[in-house]
Short mmCIF file of the C-alpha atoms (twelve columns), coordinates in Angstrom:
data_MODEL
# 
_entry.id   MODEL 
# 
loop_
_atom_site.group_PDB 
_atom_site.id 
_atom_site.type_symbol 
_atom_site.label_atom_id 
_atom_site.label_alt_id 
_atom_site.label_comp_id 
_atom_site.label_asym_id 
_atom_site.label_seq_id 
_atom_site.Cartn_x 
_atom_site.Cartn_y 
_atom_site.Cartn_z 
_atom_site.pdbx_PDB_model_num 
ATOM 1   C CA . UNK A 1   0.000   0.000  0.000  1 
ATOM 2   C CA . UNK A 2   0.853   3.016  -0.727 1 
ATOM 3   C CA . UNK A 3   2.108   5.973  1.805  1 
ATOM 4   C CA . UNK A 4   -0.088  8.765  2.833  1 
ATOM 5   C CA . UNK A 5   0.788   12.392 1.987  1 
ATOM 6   C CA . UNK A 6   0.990   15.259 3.890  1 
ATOM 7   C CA . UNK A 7   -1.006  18.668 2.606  1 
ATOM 8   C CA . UNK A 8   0.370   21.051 5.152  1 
ATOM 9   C CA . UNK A 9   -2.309  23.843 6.114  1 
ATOM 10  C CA . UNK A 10  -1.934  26.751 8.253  1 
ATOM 11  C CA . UNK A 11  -4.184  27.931 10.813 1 
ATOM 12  C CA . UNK A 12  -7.591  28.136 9.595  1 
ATOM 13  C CA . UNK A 13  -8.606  30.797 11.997 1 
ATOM 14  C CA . UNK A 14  -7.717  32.180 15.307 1 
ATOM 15  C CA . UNK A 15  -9.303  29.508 16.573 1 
ATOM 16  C CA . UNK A 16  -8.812  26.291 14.465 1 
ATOM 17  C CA . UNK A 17  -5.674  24.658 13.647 1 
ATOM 18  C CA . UNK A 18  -6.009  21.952 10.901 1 
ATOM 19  C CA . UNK A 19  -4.041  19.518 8.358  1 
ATOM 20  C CA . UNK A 20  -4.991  17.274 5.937  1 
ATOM 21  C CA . UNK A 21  -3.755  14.073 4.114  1 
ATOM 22  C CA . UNK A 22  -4.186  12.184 1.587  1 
ATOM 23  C CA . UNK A 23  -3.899  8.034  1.703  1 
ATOM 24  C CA . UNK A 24  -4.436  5.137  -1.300 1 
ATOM 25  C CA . UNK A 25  -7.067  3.574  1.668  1 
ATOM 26  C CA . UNK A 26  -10.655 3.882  0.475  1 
ATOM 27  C CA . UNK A 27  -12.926 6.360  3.069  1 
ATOM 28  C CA . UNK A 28  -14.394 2.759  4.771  1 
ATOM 29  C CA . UNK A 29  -11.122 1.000  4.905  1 
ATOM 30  C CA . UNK A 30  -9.233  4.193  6.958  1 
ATOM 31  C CA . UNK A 31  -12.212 5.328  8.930  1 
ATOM 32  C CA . UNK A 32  -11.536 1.321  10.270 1 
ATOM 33  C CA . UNK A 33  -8.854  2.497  11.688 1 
ATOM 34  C CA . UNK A 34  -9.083  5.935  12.407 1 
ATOM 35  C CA . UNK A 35  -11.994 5.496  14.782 1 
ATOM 36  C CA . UNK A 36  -11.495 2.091  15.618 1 
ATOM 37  C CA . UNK A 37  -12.294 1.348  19.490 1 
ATOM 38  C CA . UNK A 38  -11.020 -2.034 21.502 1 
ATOM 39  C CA . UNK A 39  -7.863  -3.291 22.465 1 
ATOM 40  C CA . UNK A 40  -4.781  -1.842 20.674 1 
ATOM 41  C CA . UNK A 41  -3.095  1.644  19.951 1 
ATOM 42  C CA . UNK A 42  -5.740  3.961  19.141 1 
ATOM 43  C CA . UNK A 43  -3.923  7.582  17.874 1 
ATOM 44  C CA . UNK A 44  -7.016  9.398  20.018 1 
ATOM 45  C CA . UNK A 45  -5.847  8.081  23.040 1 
ATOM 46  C CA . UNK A 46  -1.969  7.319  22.849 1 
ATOM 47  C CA . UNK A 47  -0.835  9.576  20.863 1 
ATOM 48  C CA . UNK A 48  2.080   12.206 22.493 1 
ATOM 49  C CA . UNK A 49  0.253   15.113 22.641 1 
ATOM 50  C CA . UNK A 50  -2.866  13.689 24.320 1 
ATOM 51  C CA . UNK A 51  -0.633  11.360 26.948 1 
ATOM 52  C CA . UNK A 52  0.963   14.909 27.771 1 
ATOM 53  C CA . UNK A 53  -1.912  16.979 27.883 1 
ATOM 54  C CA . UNK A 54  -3.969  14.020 29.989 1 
ATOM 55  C CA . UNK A 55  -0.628  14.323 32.537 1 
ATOM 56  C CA . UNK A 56  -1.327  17.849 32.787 1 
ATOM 57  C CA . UNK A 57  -4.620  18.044 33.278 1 
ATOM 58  C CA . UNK A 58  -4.286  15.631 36.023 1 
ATOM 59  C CA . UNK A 59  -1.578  18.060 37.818 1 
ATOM 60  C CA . UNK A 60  -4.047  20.359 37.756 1 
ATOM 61  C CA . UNK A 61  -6.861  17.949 38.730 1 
ATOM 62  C CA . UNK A 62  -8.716  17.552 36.250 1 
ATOM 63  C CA . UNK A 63  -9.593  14.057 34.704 1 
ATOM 64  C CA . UNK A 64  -7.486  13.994 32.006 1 
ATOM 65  C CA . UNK A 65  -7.133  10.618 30.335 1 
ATOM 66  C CA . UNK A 66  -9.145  8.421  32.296 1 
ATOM 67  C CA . UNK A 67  -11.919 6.454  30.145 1 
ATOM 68  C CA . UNK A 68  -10.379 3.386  28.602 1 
ATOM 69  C CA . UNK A 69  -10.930 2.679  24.671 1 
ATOM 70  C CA . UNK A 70  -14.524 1.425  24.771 1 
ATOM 71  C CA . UNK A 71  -15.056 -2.201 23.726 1 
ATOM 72  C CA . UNK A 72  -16.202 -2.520 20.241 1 
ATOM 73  C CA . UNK A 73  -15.277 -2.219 16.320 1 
ATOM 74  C CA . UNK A 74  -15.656 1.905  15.959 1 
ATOM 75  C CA . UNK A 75  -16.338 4.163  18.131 1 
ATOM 76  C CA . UNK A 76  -20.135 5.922  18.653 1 
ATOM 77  C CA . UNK A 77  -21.744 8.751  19.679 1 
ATOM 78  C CA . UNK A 78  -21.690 8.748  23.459 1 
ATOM 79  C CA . UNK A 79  -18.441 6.799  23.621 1 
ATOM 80  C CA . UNK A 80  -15.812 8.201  25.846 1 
ATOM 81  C CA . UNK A 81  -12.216 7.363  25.390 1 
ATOM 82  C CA . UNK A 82  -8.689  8.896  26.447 1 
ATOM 83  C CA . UNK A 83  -10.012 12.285 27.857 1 
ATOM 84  C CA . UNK A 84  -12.421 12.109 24.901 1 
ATOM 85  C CA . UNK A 85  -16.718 12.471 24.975 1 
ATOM 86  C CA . UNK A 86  -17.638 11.156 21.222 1 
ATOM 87  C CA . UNK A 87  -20.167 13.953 20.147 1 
ATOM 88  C CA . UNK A 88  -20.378 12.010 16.441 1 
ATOM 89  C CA . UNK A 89  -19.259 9.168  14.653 1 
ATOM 90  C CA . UNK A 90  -20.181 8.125  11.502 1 
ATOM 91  C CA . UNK A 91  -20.547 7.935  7.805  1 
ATOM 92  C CA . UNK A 92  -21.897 11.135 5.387  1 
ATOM 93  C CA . UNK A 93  -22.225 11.546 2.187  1 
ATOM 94  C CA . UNK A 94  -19.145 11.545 1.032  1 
ATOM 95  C CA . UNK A 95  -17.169 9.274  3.587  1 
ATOM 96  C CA . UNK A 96  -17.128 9.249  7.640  1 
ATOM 97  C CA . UNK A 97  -16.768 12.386 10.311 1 
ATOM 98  C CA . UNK A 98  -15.817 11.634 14.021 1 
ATOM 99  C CA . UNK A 99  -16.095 14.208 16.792 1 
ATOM 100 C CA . UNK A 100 -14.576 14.499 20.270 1 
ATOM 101 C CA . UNK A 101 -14.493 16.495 23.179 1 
ATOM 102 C CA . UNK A 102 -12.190 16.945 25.615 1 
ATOM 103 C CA . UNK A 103 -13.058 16.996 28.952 1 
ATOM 104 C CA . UNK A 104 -10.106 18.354 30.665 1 
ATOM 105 C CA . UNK A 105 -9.757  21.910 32.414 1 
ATOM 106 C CA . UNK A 106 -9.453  24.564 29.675 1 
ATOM 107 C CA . UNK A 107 -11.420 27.931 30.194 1 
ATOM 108 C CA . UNK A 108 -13.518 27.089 27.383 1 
ATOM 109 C CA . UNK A 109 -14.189 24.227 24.680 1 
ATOM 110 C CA . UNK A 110 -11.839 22.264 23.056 1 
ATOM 111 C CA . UNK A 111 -13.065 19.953 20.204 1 
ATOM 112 C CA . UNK A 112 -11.450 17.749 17.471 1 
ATOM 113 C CA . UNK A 113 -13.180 16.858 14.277 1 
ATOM 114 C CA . UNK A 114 -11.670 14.371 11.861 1 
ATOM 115 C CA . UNK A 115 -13.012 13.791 8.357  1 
ATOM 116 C CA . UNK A 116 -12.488 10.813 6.064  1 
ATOM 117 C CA . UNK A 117 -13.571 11.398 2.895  1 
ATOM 118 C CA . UNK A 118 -13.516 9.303  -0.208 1 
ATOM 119 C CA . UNK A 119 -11.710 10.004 -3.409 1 
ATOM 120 C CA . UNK A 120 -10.912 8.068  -6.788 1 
ATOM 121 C CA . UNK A 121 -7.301  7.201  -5.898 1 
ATOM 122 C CA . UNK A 122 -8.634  6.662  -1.585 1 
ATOM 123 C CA . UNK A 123 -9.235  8.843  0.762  1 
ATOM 124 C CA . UNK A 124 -8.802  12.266 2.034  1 
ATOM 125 C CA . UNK A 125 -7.909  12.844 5.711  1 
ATOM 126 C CA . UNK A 126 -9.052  16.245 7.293  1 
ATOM 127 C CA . UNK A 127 -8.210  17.055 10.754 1 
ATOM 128 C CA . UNK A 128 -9.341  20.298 12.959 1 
ATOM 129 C CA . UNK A 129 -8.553  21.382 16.408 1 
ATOM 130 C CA . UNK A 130 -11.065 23.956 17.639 1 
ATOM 131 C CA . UNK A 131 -11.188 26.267 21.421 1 
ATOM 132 C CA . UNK A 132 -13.889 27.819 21.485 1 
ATOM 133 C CA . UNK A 133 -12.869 30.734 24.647 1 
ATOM 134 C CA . UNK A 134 -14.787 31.444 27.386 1 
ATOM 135 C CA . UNK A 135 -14.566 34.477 28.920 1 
ATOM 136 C CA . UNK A 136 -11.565 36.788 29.423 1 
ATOM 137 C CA . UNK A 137 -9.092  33.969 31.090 1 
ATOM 138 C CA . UNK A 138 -10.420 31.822 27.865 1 
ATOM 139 C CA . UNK A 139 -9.685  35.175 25.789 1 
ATOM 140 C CA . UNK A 140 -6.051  34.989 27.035 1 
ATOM 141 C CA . UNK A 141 -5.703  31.292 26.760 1 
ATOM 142 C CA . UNK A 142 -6.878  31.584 23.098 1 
ATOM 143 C CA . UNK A 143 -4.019  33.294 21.883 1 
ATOM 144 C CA . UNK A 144 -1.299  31.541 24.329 1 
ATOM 145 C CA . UNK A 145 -2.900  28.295 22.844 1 
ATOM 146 C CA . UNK A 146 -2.272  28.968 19.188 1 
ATOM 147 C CA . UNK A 147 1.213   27.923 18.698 1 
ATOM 148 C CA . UNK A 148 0.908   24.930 21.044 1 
ATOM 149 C CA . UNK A 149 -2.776  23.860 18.940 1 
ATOM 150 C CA . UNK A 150 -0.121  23.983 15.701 1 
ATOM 151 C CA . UNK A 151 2.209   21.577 17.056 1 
ATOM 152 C CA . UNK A 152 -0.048  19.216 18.500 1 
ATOM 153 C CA . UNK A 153 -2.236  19.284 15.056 1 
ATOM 154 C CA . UNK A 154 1.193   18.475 13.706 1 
ATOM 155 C CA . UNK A 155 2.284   15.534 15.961 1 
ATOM 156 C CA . UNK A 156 -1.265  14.207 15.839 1 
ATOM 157 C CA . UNK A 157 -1.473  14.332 11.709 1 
ATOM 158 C CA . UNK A 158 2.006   12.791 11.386 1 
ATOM 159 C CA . UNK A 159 0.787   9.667  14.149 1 
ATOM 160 C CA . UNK A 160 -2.889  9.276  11.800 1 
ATOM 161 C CA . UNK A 161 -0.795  9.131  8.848  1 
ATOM 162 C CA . UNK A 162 1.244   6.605  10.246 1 
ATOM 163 C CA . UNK A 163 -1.184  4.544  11.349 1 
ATOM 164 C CA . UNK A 164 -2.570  4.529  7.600  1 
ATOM 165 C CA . UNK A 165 0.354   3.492  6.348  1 
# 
């Protein structure tokens, strides 16, 4: 098979970071293991960035990284996993979008969508890191958070196209 590419993007906005890739998988094949659940490495829950930000949170007592993968093929709405809620998982029209929320202390919302959506030649990996701020603290946080949301959008991309590979 084939080795995924790398489109780099830069931030989308102030507050979404987001990169995208390209793999010779079809949608159904990657989405298989992109939100696969059960035993195993799973890149929602292992990979650097989330084991470090899980440790933090959990110096500053919050939950961080608690929920074991559920048991199961793919993940579902409901699901909770790493430090993750599932908001949505599922097919679309054009492939399969998964949804997650962290629950970890942040002064407002932080959310990760990824997209898998099918092509002629595979599949077409889109991932986004949103905070949403609240208040003035989540004001601040916003724009402290911008250059650390680009890195770990990086790290995370590079361990998803791994796992494709």
């Amino acid at each position: 098979m084939g080795r995924p590419s790398l489109s780099l993007r830069l931030p989308r906005s102030l507050h979404t970071s987001g990169r995208g890739s390209t793999s010779p998988r079809s949608a159904d094949e990657a989405w298989a293991v992109l939100a696969g659940a059960g035993p195993g490495r799973h890149w929602y829950a292992d990979a650097a960035p989330f084991v470090v930000r899980g440790a933090l949170d959990r110096l500053a007592l919050g939950g961080g990284r608690r929920w074991p993968v559920p048991y199961g093929p793919l993940l579902r709405a409901g699901d909770r996993a790493g430090f993750w809620r599932v908001l949505a998982a599922g097919p679309t029209t054009t492939g399969h979008r998964l949804v997650l929320e962290a629950a970890v202390r942040a002064p407002g919302r932080v959310r990760l969508e990824l997209r898998v959506d099918g092509r002629p030649d595979g599949c077409a990996v889109d991932l986004q890191i949103t905070f949403e701020p609240e208040g003035l603290l989540g004001t601040a946080y916003l724009l402290a958070d911008v250059g650390a949301r680009e890195v770990v959008t990086t790290l995370v991309d590079a361990r998803i196209r791994a796992d494709l590979s």
